[in-house]
N, C-alpha and C positions, 0 to 999 in steps of 0.2 A: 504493500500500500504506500503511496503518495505520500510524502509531509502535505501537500494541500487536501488530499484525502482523507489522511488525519486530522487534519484540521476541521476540514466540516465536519468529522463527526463528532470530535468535542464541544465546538461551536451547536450543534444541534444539542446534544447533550446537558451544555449549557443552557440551552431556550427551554428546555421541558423544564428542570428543575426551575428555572423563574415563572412558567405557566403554572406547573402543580404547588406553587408558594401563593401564588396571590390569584390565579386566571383571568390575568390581565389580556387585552383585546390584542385582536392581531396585529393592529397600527402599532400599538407601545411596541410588543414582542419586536417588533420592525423595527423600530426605531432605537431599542437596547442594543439588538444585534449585530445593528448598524457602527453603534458604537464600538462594540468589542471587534469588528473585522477592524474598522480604521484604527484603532491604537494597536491591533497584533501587527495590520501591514506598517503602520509606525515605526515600532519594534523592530521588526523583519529588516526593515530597512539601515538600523543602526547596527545590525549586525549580529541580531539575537537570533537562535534557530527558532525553528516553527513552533514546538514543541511547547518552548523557553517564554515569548511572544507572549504565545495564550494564556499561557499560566500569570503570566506579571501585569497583562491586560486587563484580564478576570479578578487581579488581583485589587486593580488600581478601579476599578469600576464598583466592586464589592460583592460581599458574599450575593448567591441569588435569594435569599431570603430575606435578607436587611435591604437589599434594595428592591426586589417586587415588592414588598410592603411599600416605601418609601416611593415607589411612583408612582403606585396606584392611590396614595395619597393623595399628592399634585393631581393629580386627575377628579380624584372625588372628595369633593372640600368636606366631606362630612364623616371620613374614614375610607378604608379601604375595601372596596367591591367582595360580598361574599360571592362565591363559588354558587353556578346553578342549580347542585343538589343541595345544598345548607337553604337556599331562598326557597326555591319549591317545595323542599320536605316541609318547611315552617308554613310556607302557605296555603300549602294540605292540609296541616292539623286545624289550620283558623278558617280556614273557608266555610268546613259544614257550618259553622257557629254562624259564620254573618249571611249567611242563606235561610238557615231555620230563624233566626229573627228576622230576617226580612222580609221572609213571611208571614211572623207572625202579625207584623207590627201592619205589613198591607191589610190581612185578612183583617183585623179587628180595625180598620180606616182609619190607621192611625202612622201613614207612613210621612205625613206631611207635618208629622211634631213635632215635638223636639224629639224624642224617645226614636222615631223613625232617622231625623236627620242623622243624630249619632249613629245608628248602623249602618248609614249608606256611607257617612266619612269610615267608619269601621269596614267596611264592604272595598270601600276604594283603596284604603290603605294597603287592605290584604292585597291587591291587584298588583300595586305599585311594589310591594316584598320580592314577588313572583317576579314583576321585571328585573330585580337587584336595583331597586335605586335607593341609594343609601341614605336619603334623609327619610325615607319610611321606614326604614331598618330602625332608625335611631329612636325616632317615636314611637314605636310598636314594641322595640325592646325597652324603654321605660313606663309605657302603659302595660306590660304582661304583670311584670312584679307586683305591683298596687293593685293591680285587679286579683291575682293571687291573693298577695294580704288582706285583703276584705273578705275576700270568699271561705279562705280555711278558719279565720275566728267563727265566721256564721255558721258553718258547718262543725263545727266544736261543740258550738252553743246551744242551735237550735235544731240541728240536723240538717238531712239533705237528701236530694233526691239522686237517683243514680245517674243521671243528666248533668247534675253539675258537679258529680268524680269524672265523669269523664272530660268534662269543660275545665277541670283541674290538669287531670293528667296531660292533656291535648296543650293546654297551654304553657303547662313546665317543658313540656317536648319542644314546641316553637321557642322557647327561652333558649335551650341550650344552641339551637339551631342559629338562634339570630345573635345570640353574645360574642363577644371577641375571644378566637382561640390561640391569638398573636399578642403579644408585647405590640403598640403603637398602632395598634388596628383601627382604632379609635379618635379620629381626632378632636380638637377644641371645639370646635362647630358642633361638629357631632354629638359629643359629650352634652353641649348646654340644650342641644335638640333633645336628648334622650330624657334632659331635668322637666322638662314640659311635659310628658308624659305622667308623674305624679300630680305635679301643676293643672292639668286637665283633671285627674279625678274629684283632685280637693275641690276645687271650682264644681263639680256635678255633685260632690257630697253636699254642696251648701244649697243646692237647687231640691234639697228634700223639704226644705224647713216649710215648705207652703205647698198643698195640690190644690189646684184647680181646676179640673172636671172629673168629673165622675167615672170616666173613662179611666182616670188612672195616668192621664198624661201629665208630670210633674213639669211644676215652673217656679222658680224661686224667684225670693226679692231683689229687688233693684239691685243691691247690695249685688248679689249670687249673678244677674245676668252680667253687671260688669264684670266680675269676676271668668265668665266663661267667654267674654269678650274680647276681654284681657289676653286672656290665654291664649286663644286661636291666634289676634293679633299677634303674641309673642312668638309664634309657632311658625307662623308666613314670616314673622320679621326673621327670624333664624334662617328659616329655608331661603329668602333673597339674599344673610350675611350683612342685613340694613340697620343703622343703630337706632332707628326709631322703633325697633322690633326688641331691642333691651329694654326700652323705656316703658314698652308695653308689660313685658315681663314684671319692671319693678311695680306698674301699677297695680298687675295680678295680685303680687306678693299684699301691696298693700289693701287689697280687697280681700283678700281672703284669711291677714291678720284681724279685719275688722270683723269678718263673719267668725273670728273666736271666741267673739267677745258672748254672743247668745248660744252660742253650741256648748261651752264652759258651765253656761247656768241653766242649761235648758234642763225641764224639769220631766224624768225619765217612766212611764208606767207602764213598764214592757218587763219581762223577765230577764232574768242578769240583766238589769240594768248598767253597772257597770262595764259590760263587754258594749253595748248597746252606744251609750256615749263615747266610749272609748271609737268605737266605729266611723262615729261622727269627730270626732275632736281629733285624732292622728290624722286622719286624712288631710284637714286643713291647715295643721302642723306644718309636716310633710309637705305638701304643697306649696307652702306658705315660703318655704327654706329652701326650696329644689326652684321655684320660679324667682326668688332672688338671686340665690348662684348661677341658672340660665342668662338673669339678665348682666351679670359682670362677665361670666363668660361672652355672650351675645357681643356685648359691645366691646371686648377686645379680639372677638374675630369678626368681626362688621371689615367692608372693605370700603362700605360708602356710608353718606345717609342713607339715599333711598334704595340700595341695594341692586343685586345685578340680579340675572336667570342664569348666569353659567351654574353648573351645577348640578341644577335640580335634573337633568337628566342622567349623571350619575349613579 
């Protein structure tokens, strides 16, 4: 065999291990490989063998796992791209869930409520998993946990149906699927996207304190809608990297401090009542302190005020 025969097959060799580290696109793959030919024939040229070249090439470009992480970064401001089977395993587990509520909520004409609107953003987000684009990843892996945490106290408490063990186990499974399995997988961006996600719940915990029709469709006070106003705002402002979108954040923070104030004292006639409050008051906590750190996060990876769209297709 050829020294340049040898060569492409390390060079090939090399491409896979940077695909199987991150499954970065074929343009990137291109554009690394590109790299590492022009500094071997660099190399080559000062008088290094073939062999030699590649090795000090590969060398000076970096291991392929510290750098597929690290481009696929620069590519996707919100972390690095999971792998097709990690997104579609996660968005199999969540799928049956926002189909069976979406029927539920059309059948009972209630798809145009609030109760409705949240499965169809839940319905969309799972879509958006399934394509890898990583500012759904971020929000869906910070809404898994919180919704976990509310469900295993309730079912401790006051029991459950076998519907929502499996609306457990399904959604621990999409957890592991969508978490980082890398050191730096994760970035700034992404990280303060992911804090929105408890920040969303705490904001819908506070939408309990008042219903409004009979139907069952909940709507909470002024208070609770700025608070879920808040949020969504701070959620887009994240996803454009806009610093009006930290500001929205802090306002969250500060709406859904203020909703502690009657959740603290509300007056409990449910059984374990303690667990009961506790349900209501963590959440808003939580929330409270995950949509302030999104918003210092937010606005030291803001690139503008009013933010770009590079990205979101990521």
């Amino acid at each position: 065999m050829s020294d340049d025969d040898d060569l492409d097959t390390r060079i090939a060799r090399y491409r896979t291990e940077l695909q199987s580290e991150a499954d970065l696109a074929r343009g990137d793959l291109d554009e690394l490989e590109d790299h590492l030919r022009c500094l071997t024939a660099e190399l080559r040229e000062r008088g290094l063998p073939a062999t030699a070249a590649l090795a000090e090439a590969a060398r000076r470009l970096g291991d392929p796992a510290a750098l597929a992480r690290e481009h696929a970064k620069v590519g996707a401001p919100f972390g690095a791209r999971i792998s097709r089977t990690r997104a579609w395993s996660a968005a199999a587990l969540l799928a049956p869930f926002g189909v069976y509520f979406l029927y539920t909520n059309a059948s009972a004409g209630r798809l145009l409520s609030s109760a409705g609107a949240e499965t169809m953003l839940a319905c969309a987000l799972v879509v958006a998993v399934a394509l890898r684009l990583s500012w759904a990843r971020m929000f869906v892996l910070g809404t898994l946990p919180f919704t976990l945490a509310t469900m295993i106290p309730w079912l401790l408490a006051w029991g459950g149906t076998r519907f929502m063990l499996i609306q457990i186990v399904a959604y621990a499974g999409a957890i592991v699927f969508l978490a980082p399995w890398r050191r730096r997988e994760m970035s700034r961006a992404g990280l303060g996207l992911m804090l929105m996600g408890p920040a969303y719940g705490g904001a819908a915990t506070l939408t309990m304190f008042e219903m409004s029709r009979m139907s069952g469709d909940l709507f909470g006070s002024p208070l609770a809608l700025l608070a879920i106003g808040a949020v969504l705002a701070g959620s887009l402002g994240g996803m454009l990297r806009a610093r009006w979108g930290a500001i929205a954040c802090l306002g969250a923070s500060c709406a859904l401090a203020a909703g502690l104030v009657p959740a603290w004292t509300l007056d409990v006639n449910y059984s374990h009542p303690a667990v009961f409050r506790a349900l209501i008051v963590v959440p808003l906590a939580v929330g409270m302190a995950t949509s302030l750190a999104a918003a210092v996060l937010g606005w030291r990876a803001a690139r503008s005020t009013t933010g770009t769209l590079r990205g979101l297709i990521a």
